[in-house]
C-alpha positions, 0 to 999 in steps of 0.5 A, spaced: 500 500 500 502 506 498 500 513 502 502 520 500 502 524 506 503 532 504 507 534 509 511 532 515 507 529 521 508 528 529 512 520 529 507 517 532 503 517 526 508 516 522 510 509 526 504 506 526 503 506 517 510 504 518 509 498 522 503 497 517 508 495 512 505 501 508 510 505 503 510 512 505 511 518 502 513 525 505 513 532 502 521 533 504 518 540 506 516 544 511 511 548 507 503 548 504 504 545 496 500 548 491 494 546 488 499 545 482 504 542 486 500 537 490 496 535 483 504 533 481 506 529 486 499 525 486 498 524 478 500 517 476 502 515 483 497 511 484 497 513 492 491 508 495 491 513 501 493 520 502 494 524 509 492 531 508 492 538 512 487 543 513 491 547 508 491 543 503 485 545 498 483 538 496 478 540 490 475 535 483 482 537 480 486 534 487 482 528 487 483 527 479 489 526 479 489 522 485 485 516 482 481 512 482 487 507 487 485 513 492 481 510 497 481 516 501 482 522 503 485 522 511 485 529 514 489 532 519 484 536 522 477 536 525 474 541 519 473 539 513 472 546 509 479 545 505 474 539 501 469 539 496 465 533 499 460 532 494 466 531 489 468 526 494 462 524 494 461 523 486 468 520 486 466 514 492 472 517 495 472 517 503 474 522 508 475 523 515 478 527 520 480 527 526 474 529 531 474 530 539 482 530 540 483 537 540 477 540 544 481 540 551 487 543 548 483 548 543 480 550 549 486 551 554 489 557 547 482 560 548 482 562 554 489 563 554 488 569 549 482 571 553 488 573 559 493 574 554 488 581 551 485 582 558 490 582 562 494 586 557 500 581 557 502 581 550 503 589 550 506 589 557 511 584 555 514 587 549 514 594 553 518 590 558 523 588 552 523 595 550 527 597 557 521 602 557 519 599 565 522 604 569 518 603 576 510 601 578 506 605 576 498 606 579 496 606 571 501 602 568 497 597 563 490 596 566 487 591 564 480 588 565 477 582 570 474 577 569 469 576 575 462 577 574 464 578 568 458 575 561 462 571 556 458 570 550 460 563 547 457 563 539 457 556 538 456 551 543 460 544 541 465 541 545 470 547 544 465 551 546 462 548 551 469 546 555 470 554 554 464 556 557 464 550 564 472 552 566 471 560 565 464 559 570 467 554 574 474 556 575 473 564 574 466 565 577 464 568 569 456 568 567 456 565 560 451 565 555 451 562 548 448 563 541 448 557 537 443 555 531 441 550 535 439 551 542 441 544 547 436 545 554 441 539 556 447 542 555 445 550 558 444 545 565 451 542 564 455 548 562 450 552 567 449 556 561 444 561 558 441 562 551 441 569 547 440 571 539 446 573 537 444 580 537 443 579 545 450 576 546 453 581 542 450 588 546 451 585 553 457 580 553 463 583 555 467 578 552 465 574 546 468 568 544 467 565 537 467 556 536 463 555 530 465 551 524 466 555 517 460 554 512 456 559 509 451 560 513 457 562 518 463 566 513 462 574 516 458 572 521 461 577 525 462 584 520 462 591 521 454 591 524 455 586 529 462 589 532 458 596 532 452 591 536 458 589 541 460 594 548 466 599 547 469 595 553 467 588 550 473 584 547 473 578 541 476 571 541 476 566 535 480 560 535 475 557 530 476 559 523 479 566 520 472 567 515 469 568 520 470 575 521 470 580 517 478 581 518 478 589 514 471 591 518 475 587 525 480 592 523 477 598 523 473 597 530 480 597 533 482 603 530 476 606 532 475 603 539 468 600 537 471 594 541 476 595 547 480 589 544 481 582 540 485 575 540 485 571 534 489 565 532 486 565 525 485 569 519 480 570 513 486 569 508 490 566 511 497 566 512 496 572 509 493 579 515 489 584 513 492 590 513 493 593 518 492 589 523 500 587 525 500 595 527 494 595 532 497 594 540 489 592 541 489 585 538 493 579 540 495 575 533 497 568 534 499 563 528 493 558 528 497 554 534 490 553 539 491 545 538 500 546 537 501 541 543 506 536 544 500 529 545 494 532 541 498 533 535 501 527 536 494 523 537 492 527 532 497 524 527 495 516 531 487 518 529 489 520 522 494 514 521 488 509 523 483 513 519 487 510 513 488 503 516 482 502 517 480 503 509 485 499 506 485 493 512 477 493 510 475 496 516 470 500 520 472 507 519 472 510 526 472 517 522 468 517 517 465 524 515 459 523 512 456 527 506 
């Protein structure tokens, strides 16, 4: 069996390909291939299996001129917005990915950048560095507490919901939530209370963003709804840049419609809007939330079974259904 793997993975998942007997093949460098690129490597190789990345745009044209050998498609990820499903679908070609692995350590980065922005510690950090810390001051980088504070969480999934309990229970926030579809039982489990969008977003002091990008969800957040938000409220997103509006998040920090934002992921991404590096209100991270050591490991483990499974004609444990 022959698997092509687009970029270097963690060795726990290479291992258990290799333990297979399967013959590997990995992209030797450490960047995104391009669609040409990765139609290149795949035409004529007759790859039973291929283990991809969320930044790997897998289309028609990449399935194409994988083959009909290509089984599936194992994707290192939890969302699928980087595959054209109904392609897969029309090819019988399956997908997986690699669900519920990463929600604690997403979680963990979340709340992370909620203390990183309200607590200032980015901008007070690179201060330091500077040699501009002379003494203590009274008024020197005052931040915001989180006590008795609302957390807004749009998307109450298990990312969303790990958020919510630890901010309520570890941090003594009152949490409300907007998702598409209101879960009774998760508001007893997360102590946590429904809200329209429109609501979340005027009374929340911090909103935090855990949906996945569809349609329905690109821009969710755009100029309008930033100018819903309070001036001392703050904005999170560790799920998917399109989210928001990134030039109009832009324009609310310079103008201080928002007190200040923290987001791991970008609308065009790796590529920023303009402007936003400039801004000291916004911490920016390199879409890292799930950039530990053990998920990323276990994640590359659920991968490699994924294809297991398929070529060992077994049940696939992450099947994504189309």
């Amino acid at each position: 069996m022959k698997i092509y793997i687009t970029r270097q993975i963690p060795e726990a998942g290479i291992k258990k390909l290799q333990e297979k007997g399967y013959e590997l093949t990995i992209n030797p460098e450490d960047r995104v291939l391009s669609k040409a690129e990765l139609i290149a490597v795949l035409q004529g190789k007759n790859y039973d299996a291929v283990l991809c990345l969320l930044t790997d745009k897998i289309d028609d044209e990449v399935m194409a001129a994988a083959g009909s050998q290509t089984k599936i498609f194992a994707n290192y990820a939890v969302g699928v917005d980087n595959i054209d499903l109904p392609a897969a679908q029309k090819r019988g070609v399956m997908i997986s990915n690699t669900p519920g692995v990463l929600t604690e350590t997403v979680a963990e980065f979340t709340i992370g950048l909620i203390f990183a922005i309200t607590k200032r510690i980015v901008e007070a950090d690179e201060f330091t560095r500077r040699g501009k810390f002379v003494g203590w001051a009274p008024m020197l980088f005052l931040g915001s507490d989180l006590k008795e504070k609302t957390l807004g969480i749009i998307g109450l999934g298990r990312i969303g919901g790990e958020v919510a309990r630890r901010m309520h229970d570890g941090f003594g926030m009152n949490i409300i939530y907007y998702d598409a579809n209101r879960n009774e039982d998760l508001e007893k489990i997360y102590h946590v209370e429904y809200a329209d969008l429109e609501t979340l977003l005027k009374t929340s002091d911090i909103v935090s963003i855990h949906v996945p990008l569809l349609p329905t969800t690109k821009h969710l957040i755009d100029a309008q709804k930033l100018a819903m938000m309070k001036p001392s409220a703050y904005l999170i997103n560790s799920s998917r840049g399109p989210v928001i509006d990134e030039a109009a998040l832009v324009e609310a920090l310079k103008n201080k419609t928002i007190r200040g934002a923290a987001i791991d992921v970008y609308e065009k991404e790796p590529a920023l809007t303009p402007g936003l590096a400039e801004l000291d209100n916004i911490v920016i991270t390199p879409h890292i939330a799930s950039a530990s050591l053990e998920t990323r490991s276990k994640m590359a483990e659920m991968a490699a079974e994924n294809i297991i499974a398929v070529l060992e004609s077994q049940t696939l444990p992450n099947l994504v259904k189309i």
